[in-house]
C-alpha positions, 0 to 999 in steps of 0.5 A: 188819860185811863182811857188812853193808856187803857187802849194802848195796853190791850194794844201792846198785849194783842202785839206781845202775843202776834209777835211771840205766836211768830216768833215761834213759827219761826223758830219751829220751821227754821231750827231742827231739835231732832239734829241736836240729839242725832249729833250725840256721840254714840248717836241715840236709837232713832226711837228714842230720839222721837220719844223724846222729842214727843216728851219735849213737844218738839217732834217734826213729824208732829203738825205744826200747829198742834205744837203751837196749841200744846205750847200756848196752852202752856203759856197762858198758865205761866209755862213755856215748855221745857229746854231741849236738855230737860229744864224748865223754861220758865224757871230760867228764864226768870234769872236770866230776865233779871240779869238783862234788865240789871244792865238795860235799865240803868244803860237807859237811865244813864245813856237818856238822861246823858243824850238829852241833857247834852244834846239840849246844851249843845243846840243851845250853844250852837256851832260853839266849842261844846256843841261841835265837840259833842257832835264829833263824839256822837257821830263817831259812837253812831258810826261803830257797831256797838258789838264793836265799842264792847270789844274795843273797851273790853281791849283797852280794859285789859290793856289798863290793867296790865299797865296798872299791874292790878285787876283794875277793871272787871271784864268778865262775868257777872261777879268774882267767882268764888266771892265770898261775903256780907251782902252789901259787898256782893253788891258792890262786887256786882255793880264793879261787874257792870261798870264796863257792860254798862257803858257799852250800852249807854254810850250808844244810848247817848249818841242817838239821844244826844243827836235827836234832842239837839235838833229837837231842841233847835227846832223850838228855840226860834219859836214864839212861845218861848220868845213870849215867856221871856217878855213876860218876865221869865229869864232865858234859862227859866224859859228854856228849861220850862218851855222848849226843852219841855217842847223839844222833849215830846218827840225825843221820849216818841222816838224812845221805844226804837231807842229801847230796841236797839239797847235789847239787841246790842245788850244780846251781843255785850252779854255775850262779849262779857260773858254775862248769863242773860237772855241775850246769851241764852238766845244765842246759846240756844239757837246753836242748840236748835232749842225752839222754846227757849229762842221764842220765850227770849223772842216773847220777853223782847217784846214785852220789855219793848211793849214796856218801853212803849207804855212808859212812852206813853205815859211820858209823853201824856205828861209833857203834852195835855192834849193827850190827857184831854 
């Protein structure tokens, strides 16, 4: 299994770097730096504009390919170059990881954990009450673009809360501006911030679950194996719970990474609709800017956290499956 995960890892890693080396022709071709400081109001000296390009390593007129070399250089001592406005993208970007990962990750755990366990019961009640009612639920979440169901209850929150007469739910930013006190009620301050961006992502998390492990899970319900555990003596839940819903489980954590990348590119629009400072909001922010740095090193941490996703599929399907650890 070492060897397994080993080859997969240096896989990911020649992957990261393909992805992010054309993430960055990419935005080097298509983005124009130079208009973002033409634009000023008075318009700078055009020698001072090439000056600062030259500084920010984003000149035009500088070939292409020496600017990929400088910025890589950079890269693999941990420095993604500056921001078009003079900052540190690194720094940053560091921040505004956090904030992302905060809401992609418990939206995985919630909206997974949710899918499956409910897509597993429905197929084990079958055209049942239960089961067509969570097959009408999920196709109508698949059916709405999740920038969508972020606006849709970002409404009906401010509608609750104007029927309530109190700020009830939490729809903008990431904390109370201006909140002050102990640690531990920052935190709660925070997670009352993340309730509604947070369901944004999970329901649409759940829907693609829910569905894929229902059929999953009909597929080895009728199998011999299971019917083979019962005669031995276990009892139906046992076997369901040990066996199928084990088998069922093994392309459902496969089909997780393209789950995964969903969630990062709906997290993109949630961040923004909910005015949260992460790299979903950066990226767009910057493309307005024509920040060709920022834009690849959000490109560079999308792959990553996929490539992430991809391993601890690996590792999780290794565990459900001992031919892969043989």
């Amino acid at each position: 299994m070492g060897k397994f995960l080993a080859r997969r890892l240096l896989n990911y890693v020649v992957l990261i770097f393909l992805a992010t080396s054309f993430a960055y022709v990419l935005a080097a071709t298509n983005l124009s730096p130079r208009d973002y400081f033409e634009q000023m109001q008075p318009p700078p000296e055009p020698a001072l504009v090439d000056a600062q390009l030259d500084k920010l390593n984003l000149n035009d007129q500088t070939p292409l390919a020496q600017r990929y070399v400088t910025w890589m250089s950079g890269v693999f001592t941990g420095d993604f170059g500056q921001t078009i406005q003079g900052g540190s993208v690194s720094d940053q970007m560091m921040m505004k990881a956090g904030v992302t990962l905060r809401l992609i990750v418990v939206a995985t755990l919630l909206g997974s954990v949710m899918g499956i366990a409910i897509g597993a019961y429905a197929a084990i009640r079958q055209y049942r009450a239960f089961d067509k009612a969570a097959t009408g639920a999920s196709f109508f979440v698949l059916s709405i673009p999740t920038v969508v169901i972020a606006i849709v209850i970002q409404v009906a929150a401010v509608a609750v809360n104007d029927m309530l007469g109190i700020q009830f739910f939490r729809y903008s930013g990431e904390y109370t501006a201006g909140f002050e006190g102990d640690w531990w009620e920052m935190l709660v301050n925070r997670v009352y911030h993340a309730i509604l961006p947070t369901l944004v992502l999970a329901l649409a998390l759940f829907a693609t679950f829910a569905r894929y492990q229902r059929n999953m899970m009909l597929d080895v319900l009728g199998s011999d194996f299971v019917r083979t555990a019962m005669a031995k003596g276990l009892t139906r839940r046992k076997a369901l719970f040990k066996h199928a819903l084990r088998t069922a489980m093994i392309p459902t954590i496969t089909y997780f990474t393209f789950t995964f990348g969903m969630l990062v590119s709906g997290a993109t629009f949630t961040e923004k609709i909910y005015a949260w400072q992460g790299m979903g909001a950066w990226l767009i922010d910057s493309i307005a800017r024509q920040d060709v740095h920022v834009v690849t090193a959000v490109s560079c941490f999308m792959a990553v956290t996929i490539m992430v996703a991809s391993l601890l599929s690996d590792i999780l399907y290794a565990w459900l499956d001992p031919r892969v650890r043989v």
